[in-house]
KOLNUTI-473718 format. One line per 8 residues: number of its first residue (from 1); for each residue z, x, y of C-alpha. Coordinates in steps of 0.02 Angstrom, whole numbers. Layout:
BEGIN
NUM) Z/X/Y ~ ... .
//
This chain:
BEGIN
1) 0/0/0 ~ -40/75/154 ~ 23/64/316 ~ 18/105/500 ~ 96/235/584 ~ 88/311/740 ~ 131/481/752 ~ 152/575/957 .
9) 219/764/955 ~ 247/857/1099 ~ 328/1013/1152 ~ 401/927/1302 ~ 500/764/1302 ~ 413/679/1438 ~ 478/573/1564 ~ 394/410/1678 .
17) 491/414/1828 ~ 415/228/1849 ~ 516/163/1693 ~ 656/297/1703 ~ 693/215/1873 ~ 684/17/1789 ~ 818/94/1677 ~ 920/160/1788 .
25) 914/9/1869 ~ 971/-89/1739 ~ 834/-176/1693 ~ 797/-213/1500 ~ 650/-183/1395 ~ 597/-331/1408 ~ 601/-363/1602 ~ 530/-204/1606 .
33) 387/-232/1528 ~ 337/-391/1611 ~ 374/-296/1788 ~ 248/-155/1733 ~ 127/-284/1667 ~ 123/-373/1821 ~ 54/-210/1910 ~ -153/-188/1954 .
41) -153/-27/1865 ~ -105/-118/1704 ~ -252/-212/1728 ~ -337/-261/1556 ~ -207/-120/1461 ~ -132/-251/1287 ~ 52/-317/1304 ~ 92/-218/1130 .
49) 44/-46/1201 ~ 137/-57/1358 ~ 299/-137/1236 ~ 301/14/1128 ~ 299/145/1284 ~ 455/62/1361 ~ 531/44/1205 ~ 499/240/1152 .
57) 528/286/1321 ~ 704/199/1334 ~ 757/244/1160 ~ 741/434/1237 ~ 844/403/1392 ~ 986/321/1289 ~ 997/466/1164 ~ 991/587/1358 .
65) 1141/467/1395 ~ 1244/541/1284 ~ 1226/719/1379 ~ 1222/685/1546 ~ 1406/658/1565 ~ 1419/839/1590 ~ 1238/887/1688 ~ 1260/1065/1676 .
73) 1220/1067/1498 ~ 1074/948/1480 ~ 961/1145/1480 ~ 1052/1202/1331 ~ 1052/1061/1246 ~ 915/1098/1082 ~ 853/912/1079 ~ 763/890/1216 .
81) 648/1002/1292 ~ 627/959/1475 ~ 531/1045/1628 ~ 640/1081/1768 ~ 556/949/1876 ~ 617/831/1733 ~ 792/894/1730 ~ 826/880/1896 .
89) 732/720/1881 ~ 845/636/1761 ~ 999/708/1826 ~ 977/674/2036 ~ 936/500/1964 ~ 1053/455/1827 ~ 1179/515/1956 ~ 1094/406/2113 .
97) 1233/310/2223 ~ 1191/133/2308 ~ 1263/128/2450 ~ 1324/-67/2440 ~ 1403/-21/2265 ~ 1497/129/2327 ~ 1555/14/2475 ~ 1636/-101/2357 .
105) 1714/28/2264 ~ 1816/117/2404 ~ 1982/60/2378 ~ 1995/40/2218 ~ 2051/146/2076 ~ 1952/188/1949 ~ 2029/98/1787 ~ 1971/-23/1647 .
113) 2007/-171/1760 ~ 1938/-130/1915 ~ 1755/-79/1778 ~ 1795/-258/1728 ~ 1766/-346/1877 ~ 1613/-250/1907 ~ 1497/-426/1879 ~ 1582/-473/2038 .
121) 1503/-310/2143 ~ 1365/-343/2059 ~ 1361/-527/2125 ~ 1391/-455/2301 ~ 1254/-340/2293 ~ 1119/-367/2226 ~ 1113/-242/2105 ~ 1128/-257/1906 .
129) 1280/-254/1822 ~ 1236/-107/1718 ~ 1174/-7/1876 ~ 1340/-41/1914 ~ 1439/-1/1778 ~ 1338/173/1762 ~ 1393/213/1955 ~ 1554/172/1932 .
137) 1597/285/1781 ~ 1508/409/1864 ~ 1629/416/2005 ~ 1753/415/1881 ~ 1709/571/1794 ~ 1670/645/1954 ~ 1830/604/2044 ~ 1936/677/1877 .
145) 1839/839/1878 ~ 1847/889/2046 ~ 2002/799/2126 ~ 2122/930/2092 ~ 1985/1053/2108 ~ 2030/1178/2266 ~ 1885/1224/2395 ~ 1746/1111/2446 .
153) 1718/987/2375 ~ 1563/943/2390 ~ 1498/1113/2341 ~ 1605/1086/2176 ~ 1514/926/2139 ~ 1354/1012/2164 ~ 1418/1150/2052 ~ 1482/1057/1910 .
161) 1348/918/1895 ~ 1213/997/1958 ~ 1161/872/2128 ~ 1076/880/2281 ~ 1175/919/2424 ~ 1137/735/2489 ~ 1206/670/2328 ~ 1343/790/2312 .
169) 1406/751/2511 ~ 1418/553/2460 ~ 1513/582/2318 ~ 1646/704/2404 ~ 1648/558/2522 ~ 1681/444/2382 ~ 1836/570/2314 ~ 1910/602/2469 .
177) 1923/442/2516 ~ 1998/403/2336 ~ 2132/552/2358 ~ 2181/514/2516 ~ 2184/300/2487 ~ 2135/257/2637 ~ 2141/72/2662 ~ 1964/13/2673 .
185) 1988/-160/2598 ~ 2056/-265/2732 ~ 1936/-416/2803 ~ 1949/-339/2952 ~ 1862/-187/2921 ~ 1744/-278/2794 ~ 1599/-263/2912 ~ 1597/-88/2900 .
193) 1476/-18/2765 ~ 1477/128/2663 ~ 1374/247/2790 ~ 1521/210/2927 ~ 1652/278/2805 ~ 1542/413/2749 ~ 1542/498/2908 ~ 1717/465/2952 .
201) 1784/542/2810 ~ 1650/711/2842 ~ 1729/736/3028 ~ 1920/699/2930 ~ 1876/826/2789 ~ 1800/961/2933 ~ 1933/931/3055 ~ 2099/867/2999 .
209) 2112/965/2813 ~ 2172/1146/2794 ~ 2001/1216/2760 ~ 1994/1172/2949 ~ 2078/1357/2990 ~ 2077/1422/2810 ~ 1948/1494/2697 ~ 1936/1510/2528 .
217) 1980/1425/2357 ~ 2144/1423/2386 ~ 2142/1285/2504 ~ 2071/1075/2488 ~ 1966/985/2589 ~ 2064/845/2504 ~ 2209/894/2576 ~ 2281/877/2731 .
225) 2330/985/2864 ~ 2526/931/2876 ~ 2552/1064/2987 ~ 2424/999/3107 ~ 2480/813/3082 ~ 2669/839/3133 ~ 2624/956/3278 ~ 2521/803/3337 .
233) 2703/705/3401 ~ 2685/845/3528 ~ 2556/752/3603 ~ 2682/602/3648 ~ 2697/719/3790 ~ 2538/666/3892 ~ 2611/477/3903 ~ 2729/537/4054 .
241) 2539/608/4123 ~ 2459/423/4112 ~ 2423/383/4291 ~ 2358/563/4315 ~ 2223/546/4179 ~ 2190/382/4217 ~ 2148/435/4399 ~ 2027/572/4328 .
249) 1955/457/4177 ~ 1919/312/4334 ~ 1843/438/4447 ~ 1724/521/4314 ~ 1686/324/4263 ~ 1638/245/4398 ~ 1476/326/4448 ~ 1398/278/4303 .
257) 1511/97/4261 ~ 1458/-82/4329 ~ 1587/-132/4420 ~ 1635/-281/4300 ~ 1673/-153/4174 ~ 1761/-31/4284 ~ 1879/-144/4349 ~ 1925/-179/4164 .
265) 1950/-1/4100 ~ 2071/1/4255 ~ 2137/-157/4215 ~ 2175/-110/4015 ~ 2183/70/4042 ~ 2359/94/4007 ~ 2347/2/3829 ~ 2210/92/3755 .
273) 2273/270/3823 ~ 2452/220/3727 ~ 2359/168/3576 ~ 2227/317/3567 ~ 2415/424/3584 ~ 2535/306/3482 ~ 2399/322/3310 ~ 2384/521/3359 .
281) 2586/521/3354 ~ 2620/429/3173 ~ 2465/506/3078 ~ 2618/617/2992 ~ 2672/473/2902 ~ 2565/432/2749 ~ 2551/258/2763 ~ 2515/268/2937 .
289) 2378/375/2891 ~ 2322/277/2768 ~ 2286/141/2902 ~ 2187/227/3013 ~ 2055/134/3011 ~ 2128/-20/3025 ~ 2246/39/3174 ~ 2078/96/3255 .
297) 2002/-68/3244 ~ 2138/-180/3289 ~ 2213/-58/3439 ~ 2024/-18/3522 ~ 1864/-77/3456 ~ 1932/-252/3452 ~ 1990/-256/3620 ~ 1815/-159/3670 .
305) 1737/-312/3581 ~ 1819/-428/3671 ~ 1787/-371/3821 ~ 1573/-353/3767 ~ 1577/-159/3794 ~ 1414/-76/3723 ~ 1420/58/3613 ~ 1365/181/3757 .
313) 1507/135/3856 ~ 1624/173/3746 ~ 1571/337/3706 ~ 1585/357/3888 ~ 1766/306/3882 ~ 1801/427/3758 ~ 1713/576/3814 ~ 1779/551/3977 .
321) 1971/533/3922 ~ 1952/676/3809 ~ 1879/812/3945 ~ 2015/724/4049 ~ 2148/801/3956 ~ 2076/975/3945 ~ 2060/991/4122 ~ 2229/944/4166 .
329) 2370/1064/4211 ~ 2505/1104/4104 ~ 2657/1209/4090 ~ 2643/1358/3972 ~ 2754/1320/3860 ~ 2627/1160/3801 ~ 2475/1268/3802 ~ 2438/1188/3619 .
337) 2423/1020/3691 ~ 2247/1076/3739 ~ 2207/1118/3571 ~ 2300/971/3478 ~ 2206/841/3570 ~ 2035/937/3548 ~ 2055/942/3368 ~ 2112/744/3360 .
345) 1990/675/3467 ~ 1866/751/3383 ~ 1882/642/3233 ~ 1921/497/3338 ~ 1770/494/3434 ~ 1687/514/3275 ~ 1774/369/3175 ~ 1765/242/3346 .
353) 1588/267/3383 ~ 1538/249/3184 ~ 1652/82/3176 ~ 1599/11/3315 ~ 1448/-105/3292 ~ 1389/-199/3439 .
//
């Protein structure tokens, strides 16, 4: 009896980033194959032959699956024999980050419950439940391999799973955000998306961690500077200097203010210079920490809402308030103030401007 067999050999295991992609997405076999027949340059090509490619080609990436949870490895690996351009392929994409699904996952820790409720990010986002899953352990094995790592660590992600820096930055973002457990949850600060956080927690991780004044793998860009955070109650000195920086913040304002607006900043000037020093003063506590971003929104970019500033305005405000300081005058034994307030408003400018969405 004879029958049919059909018989491919290849040096290389090859690899259709078109259908590579629908299964990373999270699309079956079978929706994949109706999506590719549904293309013009399937045109006239029999259902059957197109079914067996996706079929072959997705029985390969589930048996690369089982390597990929540690990157580094998939080249020494004797079963598949893959062209750079492949590897990196499979890897940079395997490893891809949505940037709705990380959203949802700030916040949360990484456990069998939160993997559980997974159908309800995928609900939210659009994207498939097993895209979802596969992100979500993947910042899961991530976060445990480099969260106790020292150095940077985005260059240890890179290192250890072999990304793109691109990749490798969102991730860190991901982790640091994790370590420290920032509160990100809140409806207030739901409107924020992942891109806002993303470069809040870069100008944190630059500015506010040891590796600020430090070098070396001895210190964390996880870890924050505590040093630098207690020091900052020494700024609760520049409330006795209020009316003198407001009188410099008005003057360099109101060139370039409508009046409407300048008469507010003079109006409310005295409760958003408190709250821009009152967070700067508490950041040594951890849970006040943890609710930065919450204490940013409800102390100033509220109140800016409320009172229809534009984006460019505030960034005005802040520029303005921040040179303020540096200009002034003060005694020599508070020569550090300078330098404290350079090194906090840096971040704060960042995090304000990012959060703020007209």
């Amino acid at each position: 009896m004879l029958a049919d067999i059909d018989v491919f050999i290849t040096n290389y295991t090859m690899v259709d980033p078109e259908i590579y992609q629908l299964w990373i997405e999270g699309y079956s076999s079978t929706e994949a194959v109706t999506l590719l027949k549904q293309k013009p340059s399937m045109v006239g090509i029999q259902i059957e032959w197109i079914t067996s490619d996706v079929l072959d080609h997705y029985r390969t990436y589930s048996l690369l699956e089982r390597v990929l949870d540690n990157p580094a490895k998939l080249s020494e690996q004797p079963s598949f024999q893959l062209t750079p351009h492949n590897r990196s392929l499979i890897i940079e994409k395997y490893y891809s980050l949505d940037d709705s699904v990380a959203r949802e996952i700030f916040g949360k820790k990484f456990n069998a419950r939160n993997r559980k409720d997974l159908d309800e990010v995928a609900e939210k986002t659009g994207v498939r439940l097993k895209s979802c899953r596969r992100q979500f352990d993947n910042v899961k094995r991530i976060f445990k391999a480099v969260e106790e790592m020292p150095g940077n660590t985005a260059q240890n992600i890179r290192q250890l799973f072999v990304l793109p820096e691109e990749l490798a930055q969102k991730y860190a973002a991901v982790v640091f955000i994790a370590c420290m457990r920032f509160e990100t949850c809140k409806r207030k600060l739901q409107y924020l998306y992942f891109g806002d956080f993303f470069e809040c927690s870069q100008a944190i991780m630059t500015s506010w961690t040891y590796t600020y004044q430090h070098a070396g793998p001895d210190y964390y860009d996880t870890e924050m500077d505590k040093e630098f955070l207690l020091d900052l109650r020494e700024i609760r000195y520049l409330l006795d200097k209020e009316k003198e920086i407001k009188c410099l913040v008005t003057m360099r304002l109101k060139p370039t203010m409508l009046e409407r607006t300048y008469q507010e900043v003079d109006s409310n000037f005295r409760s958003y210079w408190r709250s821009i020093i009152t967070i700067a003063i508490n950041l040594h506590r951890t849970r006040e920490l943890r609710q930065l971003f919450l204490e940013l929104t409800e102390r100033l970019i509220e109140p800016w809402k409320q009172n229809n500033w534009p984006k460019e305005q505030a960034a005005l405000f802040l520029k303005c308030i921040t040179q303020s300081v540096l200009d002034m005058e003060v005694p020599r034994d508070n020569q550090d103030i300078r330098c404290l307030w350079d090194r906090y408003m840096q971040v704060v400018t960042v995090c304000l401007l990012k959060m703020y969405h007209n």
